[in-house]
N, C-alpha and C positions, 0 to 999 in steps of 0.2 A: 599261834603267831605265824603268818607267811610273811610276811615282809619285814626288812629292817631298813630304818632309814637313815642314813650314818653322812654327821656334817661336821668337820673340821671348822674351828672357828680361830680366826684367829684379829683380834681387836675390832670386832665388826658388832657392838653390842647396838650400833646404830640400826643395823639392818638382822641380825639375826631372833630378832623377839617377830618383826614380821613374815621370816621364815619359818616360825614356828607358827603362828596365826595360821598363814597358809596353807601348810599341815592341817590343822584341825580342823579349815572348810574342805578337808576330799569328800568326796562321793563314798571313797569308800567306805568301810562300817571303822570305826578306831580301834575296835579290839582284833582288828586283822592284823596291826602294827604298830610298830614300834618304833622312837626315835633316840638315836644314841650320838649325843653331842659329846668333840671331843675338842677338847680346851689344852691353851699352853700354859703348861703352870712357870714356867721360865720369865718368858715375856708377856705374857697377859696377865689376868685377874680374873684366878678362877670363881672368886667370890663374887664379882659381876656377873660372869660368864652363868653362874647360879640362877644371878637374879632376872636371867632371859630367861631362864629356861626353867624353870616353876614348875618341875614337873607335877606336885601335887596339885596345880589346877588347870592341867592339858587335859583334852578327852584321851588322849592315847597314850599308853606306856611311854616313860621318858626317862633317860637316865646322862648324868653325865661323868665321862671319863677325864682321866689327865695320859696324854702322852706320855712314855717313857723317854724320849730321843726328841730332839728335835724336826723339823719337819712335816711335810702336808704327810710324806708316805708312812712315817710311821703314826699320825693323828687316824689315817684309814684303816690302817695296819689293827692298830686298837681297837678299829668299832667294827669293824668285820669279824675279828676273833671273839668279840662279847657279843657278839647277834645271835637271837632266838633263830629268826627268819632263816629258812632256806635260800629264800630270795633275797638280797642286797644293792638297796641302790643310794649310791653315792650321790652327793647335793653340795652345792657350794650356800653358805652361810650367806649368801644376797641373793639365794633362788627362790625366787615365789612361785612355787608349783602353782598351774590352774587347776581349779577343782578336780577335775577329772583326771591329774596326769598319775598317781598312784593307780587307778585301775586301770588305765590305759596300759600301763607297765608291766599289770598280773593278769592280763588278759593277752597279753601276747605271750608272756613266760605259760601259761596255761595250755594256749596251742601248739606252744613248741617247748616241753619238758626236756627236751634235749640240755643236760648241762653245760655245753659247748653254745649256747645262744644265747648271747644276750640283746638288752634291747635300747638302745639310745633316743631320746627323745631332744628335743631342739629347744635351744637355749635364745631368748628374742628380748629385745630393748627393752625394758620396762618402761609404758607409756608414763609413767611418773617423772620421767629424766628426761632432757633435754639429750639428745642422739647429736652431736658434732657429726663434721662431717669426716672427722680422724676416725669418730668409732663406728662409722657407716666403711669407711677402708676396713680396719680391722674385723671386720664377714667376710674378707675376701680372702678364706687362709691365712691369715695372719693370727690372729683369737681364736676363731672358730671356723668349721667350711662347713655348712649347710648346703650353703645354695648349690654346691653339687650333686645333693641327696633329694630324692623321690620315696615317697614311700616304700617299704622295701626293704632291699639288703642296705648296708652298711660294712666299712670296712673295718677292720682292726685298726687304720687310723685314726678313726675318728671316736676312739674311747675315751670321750672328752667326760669327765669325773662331776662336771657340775649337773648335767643330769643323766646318766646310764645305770642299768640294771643288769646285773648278773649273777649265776648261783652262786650259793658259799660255795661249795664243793667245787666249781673250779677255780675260785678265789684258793683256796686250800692246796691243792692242785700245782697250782706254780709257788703257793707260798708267799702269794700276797707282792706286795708294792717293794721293791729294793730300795729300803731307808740309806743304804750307806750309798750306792750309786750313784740315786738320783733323789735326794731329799724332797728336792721342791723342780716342778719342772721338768720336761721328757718324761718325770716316771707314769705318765700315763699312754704313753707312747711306747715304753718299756714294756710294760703289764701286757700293754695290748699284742703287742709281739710274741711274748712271750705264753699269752695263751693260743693265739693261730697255731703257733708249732703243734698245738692240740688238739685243733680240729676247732678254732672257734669261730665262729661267725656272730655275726651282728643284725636288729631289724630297726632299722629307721621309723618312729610312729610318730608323724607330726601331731597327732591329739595327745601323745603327752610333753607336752611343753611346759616350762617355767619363763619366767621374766628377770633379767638382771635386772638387780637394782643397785646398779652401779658404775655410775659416772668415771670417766677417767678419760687421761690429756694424752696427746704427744708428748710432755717433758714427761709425766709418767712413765710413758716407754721410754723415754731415753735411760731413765735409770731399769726400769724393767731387763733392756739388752743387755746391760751387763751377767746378769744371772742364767739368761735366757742364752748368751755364745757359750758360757762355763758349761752349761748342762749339754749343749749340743755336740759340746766340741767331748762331753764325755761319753756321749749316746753315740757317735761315729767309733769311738776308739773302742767300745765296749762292744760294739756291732761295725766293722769297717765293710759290713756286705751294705752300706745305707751310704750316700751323698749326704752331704751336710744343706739342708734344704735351706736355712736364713743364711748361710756363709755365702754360700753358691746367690740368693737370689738380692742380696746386698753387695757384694761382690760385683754384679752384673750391673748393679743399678749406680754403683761407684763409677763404672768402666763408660757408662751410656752416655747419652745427652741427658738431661737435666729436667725436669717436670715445670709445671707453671704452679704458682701458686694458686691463681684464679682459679685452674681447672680446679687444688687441690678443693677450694672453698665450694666449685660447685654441684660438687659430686652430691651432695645434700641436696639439693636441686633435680637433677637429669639423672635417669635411671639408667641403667648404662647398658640397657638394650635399646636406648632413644633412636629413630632412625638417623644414621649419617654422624649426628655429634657425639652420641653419649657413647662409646668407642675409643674415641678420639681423647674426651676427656677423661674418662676413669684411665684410660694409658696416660694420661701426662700424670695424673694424679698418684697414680701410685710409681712413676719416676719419683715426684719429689718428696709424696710421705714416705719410701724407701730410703733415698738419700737425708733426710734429716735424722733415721736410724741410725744408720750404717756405720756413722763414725763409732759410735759408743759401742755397738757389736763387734765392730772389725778389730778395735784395740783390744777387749776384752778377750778375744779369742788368742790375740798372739800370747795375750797375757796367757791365757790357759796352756799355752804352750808350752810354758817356762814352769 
C-alpha cells in the first residue's frame, strides 16, 4: 500500500458515491491504494454514509471511520492516523479526481522522497455545474489561488486539503490538524505553517487535477463569513506575526468607492486580461462581490472579539 486517500464527508451523499467512482477510474493500479472515508456520526448518517461507500464492491481497499470530535480537522486527523500509505493525500467529498491525478501525485512524491515535499494539484469547475460569475471571483484568492501558480513550487499557503499530498511522517511530525484551534477553517493554513517551520515545501502539478462538483451562491458566503472571521480572527491571535488577510481586504473595500453590479455580472463574460476593459472590470467587480461580504465578516469578527 503507497497511497492513502482520506475524505471527510460531511452530508454530501449527493456527490460523495461520484467521488468514489472517480477513484476507481485512476490510471493507477488499485492495489497501490486505499481509500478511508471519514463520516460525522453526530450530524450525519453514518448508515448512508455506508451505503456510498460499499467498500466490498470498490476495486481498491475502502474503509470507513467515524470521527471522534467534531470538525473537518479532527475527520483528517482520523484517516491520516489509520493510513497504510506512506503517502497521504487529502480530497474533499465533491472532488472528482481525473483519471490520472493519483499517479500524478506518486510520481512527483517519487522524485522528491524528501518528507518535507509535498504535492498540490489544482482544484477546477466541474464542467457539470453551471460556473456563476460569483464563483469565477472566488479563483481570485478568495476559495482558492491557482491562477498565481505555474508548474513548480508552491507555497505553504496554498495547502488547500481538497486535493494535496503529503508524507505521513511529516503529518506525524507536527501532530497533525489542531482540532481544538481551528475545527473547520484556517486549519489548513495552520498545518501548512506549521510544517514550513520544518523545512516544507510544496510542487504545483497541474495533471493532477480534480473537478468540484459544487455549486454555490453569494448568500452562501454570506453565511460562510461568519465562520470564516471566527477562524481568522483566531489564526491572527494564535500567530500575530500574520495580518488578517479578509479583515484587512473587506475592511478596504468598506472604506472605497463601491463596485458596479454589471461589471460584477460580467466578469463571466471578459477574461480579465481582456485588452483595456477586462482590468477595469474585474476591479469594479471584486469592489462589489467584496462589499456584499463584508458586512456579515466585519460584525462577526467584532463579535469574535467579545
Amino acid at each position: 500500500m503507497e497511497l492513502s486517500v482520506v475524505i471527510p464527508t460531511y452530508r454530501r451523499r449527493d456527490a460523495l458515491p461520484r467521488t468514489l467512482d472517480a477513484l476507481a477510474a485512476q490510471t493507477l493500479p488499485a492495489e497501490r491504494f486505499e481509500v478511508i472515508v471519514v463520516d460525522d456520526p453526530v450530524e450525519d448518517d453514518p448508515a448512508a454514509v455506508g451505503d456510498c461507500v460499499q467498500p466490498d464492491r470498490r476495486p481498491f481497499a475502502a474503509k470507513q471511520l467515524s470521527r471522534a470530535r467534531r470538525g473537518v480537522s479532527a475527520a483528517r486527523n482520523a484517516g491520516w492516523r489509520a493510513a497504510r500509505g506512506a503517502l497521504v493525500i487529502f480530497i474533499g467529498d465533491d472532488i472528482l479526481l481525473r483519471p490520472a491525478a493519483l499517479e500524478e501525485h506518486l510520481r512527483c512524491h517519487e522524485r522528491e522522497p524528501d518528507e518535507r515535499v509535498g504535492v498540490l494539484g489544482p482544484v477546477l469547475w466541474s464542467p457539470e455545474i453551471r460556473v456563476t460569475a460569483f464563483m469565477r471571483w472566488l479563483e481570485q484568492g478568495i476559495q482558492f489561488d491557482f491562477r498565481s501558480l505555474s508548474d513548480g513550487e508552491a507555497t505553504w499557503t496554498h495547502f488547500y486539503t481538497s486535493n494535496v499530498s503529503v508524507k505521513r511522517s511529516m503529518l506525524a511530525a507536527v501532530d497533525g490538524f489542531d482540532e481544538e484551534r481551528f475545527p473547520f477553517l484556517y486549519e489548513d493554513l495552520d498545518i501548512g505553517y506549521r510544517m514550513a517551520a520544518r523545512g516544507f515545501r510544496m510542487i504545483y502539478n497541474r495533471r493532477a487535477a480534480g473537478e468540484h462538483l459544487h455549486e454555490t451562491s453569494l448568500d452562501d458566503w454570506r453565511g460562510r463569513m461568519v465562520a470564516t472571521a471566527r477562524a481568522e480572527r483566531a489564526f491572527v491571535n494564535h500567530h500575530p506575526e500574520f495580518v488578517p488577510y479578509f479583515h484587512d481586504r473587506f475592511r478596504a473595500a468598506m472604506d472605497g468607492p463601491p463596485g458596479s453590479r454589471h461589471a460584477a455580472r460580467a466578469i463571466r463574460f471578459v477574461p480579465e486580461r481582456a485588452p483595456f476593459v477586462g482590468p477595469r472590470i474585474w476591479a469594479s467587480a471584486d469592489r462589489y462581490f467584496s462589499r456584499e461580504l463584508a458586512p456579515s465578516f466585519l460584525e462577526a469578527w467584532q463579535g469574535a472579539a467579545s
